[in-house]
C-alpha positions as CSV (number, residue, x, y, z in Angstrom):
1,X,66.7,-31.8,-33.8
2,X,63.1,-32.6,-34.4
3,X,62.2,-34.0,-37.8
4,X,59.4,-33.5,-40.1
5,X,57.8,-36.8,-39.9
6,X,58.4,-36.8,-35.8
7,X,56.6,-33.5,-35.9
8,X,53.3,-34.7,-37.7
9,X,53.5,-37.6,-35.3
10,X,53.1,-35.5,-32.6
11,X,51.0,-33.1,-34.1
12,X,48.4,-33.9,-36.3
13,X,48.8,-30.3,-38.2
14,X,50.2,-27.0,-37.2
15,X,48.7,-24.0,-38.3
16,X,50.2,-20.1,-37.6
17,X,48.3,-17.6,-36.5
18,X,49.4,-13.9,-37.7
19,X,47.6,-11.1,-35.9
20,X,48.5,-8.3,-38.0
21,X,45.6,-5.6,-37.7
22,X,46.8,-3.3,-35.2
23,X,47.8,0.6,-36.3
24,X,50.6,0.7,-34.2
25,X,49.5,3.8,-32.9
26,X,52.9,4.8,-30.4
27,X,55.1,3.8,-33.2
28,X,54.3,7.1,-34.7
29,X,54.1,6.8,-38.6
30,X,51.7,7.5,-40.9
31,X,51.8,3.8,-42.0
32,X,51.1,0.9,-39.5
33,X,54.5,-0.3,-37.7
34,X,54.1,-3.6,-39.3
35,X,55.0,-2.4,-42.6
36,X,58.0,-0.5,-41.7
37,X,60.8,-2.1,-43.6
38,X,63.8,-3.4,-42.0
39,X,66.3,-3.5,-45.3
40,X,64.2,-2.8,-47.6
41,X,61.5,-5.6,-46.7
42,X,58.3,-5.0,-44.7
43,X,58.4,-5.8,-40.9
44,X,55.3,-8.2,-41.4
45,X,56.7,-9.9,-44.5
46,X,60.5,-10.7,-43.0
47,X,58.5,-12.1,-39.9
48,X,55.8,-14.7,-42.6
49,X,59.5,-14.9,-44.4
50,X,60.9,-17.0,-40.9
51,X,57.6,-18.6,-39.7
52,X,57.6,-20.1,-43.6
53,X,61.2,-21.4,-42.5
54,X,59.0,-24.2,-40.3
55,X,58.7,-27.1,-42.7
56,X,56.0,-28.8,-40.4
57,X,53.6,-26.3,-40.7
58,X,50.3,-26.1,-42.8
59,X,49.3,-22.8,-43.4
60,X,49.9,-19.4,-42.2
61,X,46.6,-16.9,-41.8
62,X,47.1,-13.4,-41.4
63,X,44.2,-11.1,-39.8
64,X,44.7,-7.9,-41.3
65,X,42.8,-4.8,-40.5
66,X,39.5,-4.5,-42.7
67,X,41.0,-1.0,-44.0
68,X,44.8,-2.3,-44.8
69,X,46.2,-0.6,-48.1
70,X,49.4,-1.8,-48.0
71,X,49.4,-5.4,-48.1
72,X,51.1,-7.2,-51.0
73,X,50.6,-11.2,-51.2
74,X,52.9,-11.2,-53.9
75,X,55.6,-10.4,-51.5
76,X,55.6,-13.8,-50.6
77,X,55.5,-15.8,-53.6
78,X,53.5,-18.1,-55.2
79,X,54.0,-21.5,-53.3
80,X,53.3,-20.0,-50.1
81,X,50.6,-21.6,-48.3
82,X,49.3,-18.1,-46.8
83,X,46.0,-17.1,-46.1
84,X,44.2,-13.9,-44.9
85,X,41.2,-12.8,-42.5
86,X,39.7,-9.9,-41.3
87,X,41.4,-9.1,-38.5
88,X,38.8,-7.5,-35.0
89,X,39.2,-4.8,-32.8
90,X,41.9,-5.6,-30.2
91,X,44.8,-8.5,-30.7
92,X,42.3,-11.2,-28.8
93,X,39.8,-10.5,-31.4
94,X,42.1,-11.2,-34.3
95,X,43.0,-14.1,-33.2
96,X,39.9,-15.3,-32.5
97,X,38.7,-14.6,-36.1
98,X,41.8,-16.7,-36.8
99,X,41.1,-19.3,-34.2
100,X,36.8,-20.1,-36.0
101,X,39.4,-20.1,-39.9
102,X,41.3,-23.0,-38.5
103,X,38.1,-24.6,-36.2
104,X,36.8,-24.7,-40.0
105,X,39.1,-26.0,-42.3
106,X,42.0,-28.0,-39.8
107,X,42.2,-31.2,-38.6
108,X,40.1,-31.7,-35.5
109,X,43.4,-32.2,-33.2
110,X,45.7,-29.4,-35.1
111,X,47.8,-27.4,-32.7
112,X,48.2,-23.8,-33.6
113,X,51.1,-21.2,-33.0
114,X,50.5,-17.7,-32.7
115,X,53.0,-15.3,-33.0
116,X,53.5,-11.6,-33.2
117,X,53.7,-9.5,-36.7
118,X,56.3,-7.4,-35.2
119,X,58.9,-9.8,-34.2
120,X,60.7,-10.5,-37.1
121,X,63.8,-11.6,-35.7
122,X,62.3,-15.0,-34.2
123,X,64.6,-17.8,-34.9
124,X,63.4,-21.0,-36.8
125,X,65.9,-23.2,-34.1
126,X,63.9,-21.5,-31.1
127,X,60.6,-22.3,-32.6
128,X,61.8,-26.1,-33.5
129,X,62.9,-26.1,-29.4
130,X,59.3,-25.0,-28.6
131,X,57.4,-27.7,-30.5
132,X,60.0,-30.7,-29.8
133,X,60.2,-29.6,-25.8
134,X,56.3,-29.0,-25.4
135,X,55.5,-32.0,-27.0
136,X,51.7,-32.7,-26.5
137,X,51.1,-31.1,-23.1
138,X,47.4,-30.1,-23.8
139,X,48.9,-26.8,-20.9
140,X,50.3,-25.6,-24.4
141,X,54.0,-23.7,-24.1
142,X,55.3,-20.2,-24.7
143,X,59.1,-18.9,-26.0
144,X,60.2,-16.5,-23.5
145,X,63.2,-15.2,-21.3
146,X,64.2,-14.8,-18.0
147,X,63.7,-11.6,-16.4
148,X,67.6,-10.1,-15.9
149,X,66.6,-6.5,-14.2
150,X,65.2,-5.5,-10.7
151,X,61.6,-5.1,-11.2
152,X,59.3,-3.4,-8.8
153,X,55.6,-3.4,-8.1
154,X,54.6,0.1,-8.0
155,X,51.3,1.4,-5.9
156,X,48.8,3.5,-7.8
157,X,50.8,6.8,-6.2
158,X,54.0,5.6,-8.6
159,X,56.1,4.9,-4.9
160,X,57.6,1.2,-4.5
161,X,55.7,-1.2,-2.9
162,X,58.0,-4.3,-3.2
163,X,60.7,-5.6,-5.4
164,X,60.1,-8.7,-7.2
165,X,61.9,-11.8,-7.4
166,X,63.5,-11.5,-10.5
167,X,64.2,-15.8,-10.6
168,X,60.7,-16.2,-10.4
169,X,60.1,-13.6,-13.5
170,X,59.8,-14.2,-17.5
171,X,59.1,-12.1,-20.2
172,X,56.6,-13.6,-22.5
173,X,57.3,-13.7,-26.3
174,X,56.3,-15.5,-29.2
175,X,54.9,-17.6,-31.0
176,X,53.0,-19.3,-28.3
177,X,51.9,-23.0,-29.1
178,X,48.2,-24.9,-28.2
179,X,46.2,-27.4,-29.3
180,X,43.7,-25.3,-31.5
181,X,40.3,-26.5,-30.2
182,X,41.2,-25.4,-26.2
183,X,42.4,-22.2,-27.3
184,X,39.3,-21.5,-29.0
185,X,37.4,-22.0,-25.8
186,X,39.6,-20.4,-23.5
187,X,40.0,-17.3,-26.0
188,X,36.0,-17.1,-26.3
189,X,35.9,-17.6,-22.1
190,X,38.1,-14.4,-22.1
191,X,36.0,-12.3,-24.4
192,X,32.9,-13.1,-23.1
193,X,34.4,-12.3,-19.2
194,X,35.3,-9.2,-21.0
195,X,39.0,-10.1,-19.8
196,X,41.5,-8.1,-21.5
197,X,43.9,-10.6,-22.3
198,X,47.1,-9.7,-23.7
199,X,48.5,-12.7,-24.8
200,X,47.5,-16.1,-25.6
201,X,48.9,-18.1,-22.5
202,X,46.6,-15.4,-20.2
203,X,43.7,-16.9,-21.6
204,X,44.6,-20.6,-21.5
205,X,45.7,-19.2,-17.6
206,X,42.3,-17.9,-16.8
207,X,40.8,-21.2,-18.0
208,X,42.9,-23.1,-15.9
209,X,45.9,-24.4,-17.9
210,X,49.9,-23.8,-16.9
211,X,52.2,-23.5,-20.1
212,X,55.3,-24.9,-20.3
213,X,58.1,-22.1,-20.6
214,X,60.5,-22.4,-23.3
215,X,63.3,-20.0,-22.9
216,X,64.1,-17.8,-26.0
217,X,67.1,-16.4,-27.6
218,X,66.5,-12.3,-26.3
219,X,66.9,-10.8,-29.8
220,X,63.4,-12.0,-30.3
221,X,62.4,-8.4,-30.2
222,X,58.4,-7.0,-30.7
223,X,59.4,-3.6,-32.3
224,X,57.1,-1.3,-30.8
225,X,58.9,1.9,-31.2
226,X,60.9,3.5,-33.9
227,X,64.2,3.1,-31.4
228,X,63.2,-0.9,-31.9
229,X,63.4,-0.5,-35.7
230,X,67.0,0.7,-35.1
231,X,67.7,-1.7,-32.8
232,X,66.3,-4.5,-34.6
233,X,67.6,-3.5,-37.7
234,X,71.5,-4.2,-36.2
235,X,69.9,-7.4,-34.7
236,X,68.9,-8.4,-38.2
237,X,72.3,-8.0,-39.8
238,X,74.0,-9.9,-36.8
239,X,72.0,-12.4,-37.7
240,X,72.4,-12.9,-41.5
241,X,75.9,-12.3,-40.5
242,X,76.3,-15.9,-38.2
């Protein structure tokens, strides 16, 4: 296992990026998914509660919709080196709002992860893996999982128009991990192409980069739905059960 000193070795600092200003419209509450409460504790908070686990990283920044009500810093103590921005329209935006905080106040050669609000259920171990097996490739890397079901392309008419092959295939999760300055630019490169990226590793793609894959443990689940809550609720307790 990767220690703390081997870690600042290879990275100068780490900081987490949070995007946490969607409304989670199709999870169908009157309150945005991300503060749902899996035992008692708010989706958002148990997630900060496992990225805090990471002993190597600097500070967590949260983008949080300008009109969010419910947010509580107090939630997460004192000692918590957390910060919070104003979060933009779509994901890509918050994270570029987070992307000019850490341009600003981070070491010139800080690496950054970014990693969902809704997946709570990310384990420190996988995201130890991630930063000891990507090392410093400047391609950056991504936690994700093989794909383990038949997958078809469909034609715009909804009718099969090939099967996929499935060994070929990963589902992409987080956090994601790149060196903070390239991300910037590739992230601004999207924007401006008016590319609707939907994760990070899109954008470094369209700029030209390959990110390492670093398989993931598959209870690293993005709650999206109210059936994920339930699902991710008996996740959690299997966990704190281990």
């Amino acid at each position: 296992m990767m220690s703390r000193n081997s870690t600042r070795m290879m990275f100068p600092e780490i900081w987490v990026i949070v995007p946490a200003a969607g409304l989670g419209q199709r999870f169908g509450s009157k309150i945005p998914k991300q503060y749902a409460t899996i035992r008692g504790r708010a989706i958002l908070y148990r997630t900060i509660d496992r990225l805090a686990g990471l002993s190597s990283v600097r500070t967590i920044l949260v983008g949080l919709h300008p009109d969010d009500i419910w947010w509580d810093h107090n939630e997460l103590g004192s000692g918590s080196a957390i910060q919070t921005f104003l979060g933009g329209q779509t994901r890509m935006q918050t994270v570029f709002n987070g992307l000019k905080q850490v341009a600003e106040k981070a070491h010139p050669d800080a690496w950054v992860l970014v990693h969902d609000a809704a997946r709570p259920l990310v384990k420190v171990e996988d995201i130890k893996r991630l930063l000891a097996l990507a090392g410093t490739d400047t391609n950056g890397a991504i936690l994700a999982c093989r794909s383990s079901d038949t997958l078809k392309k469909a034609s715009r008419a909804g009718r099969v128009e090939r099967t996929e092959d499935r060994n070929t295939l990963w589902q992409a999760l987080t956090p994601q991990l790149f060196p903070a300055r390239t991300l910037l630019a590739a992230v601004a490169a999207a924007l401006r192409a008016g590319i609707p990226c939907t994760d990070e590793a899109q954008a470094m793609e369209n700029s030209g980069f390959q990110p390492r894959l670093i398989e993931s443990g598959r209870d690293n689940l993005k709650i999206t739905t109210p059936s994920d809550l339930v699902l991710a609720e008996a996740l959690f307790e299997q966990q704190e059960s281990q």
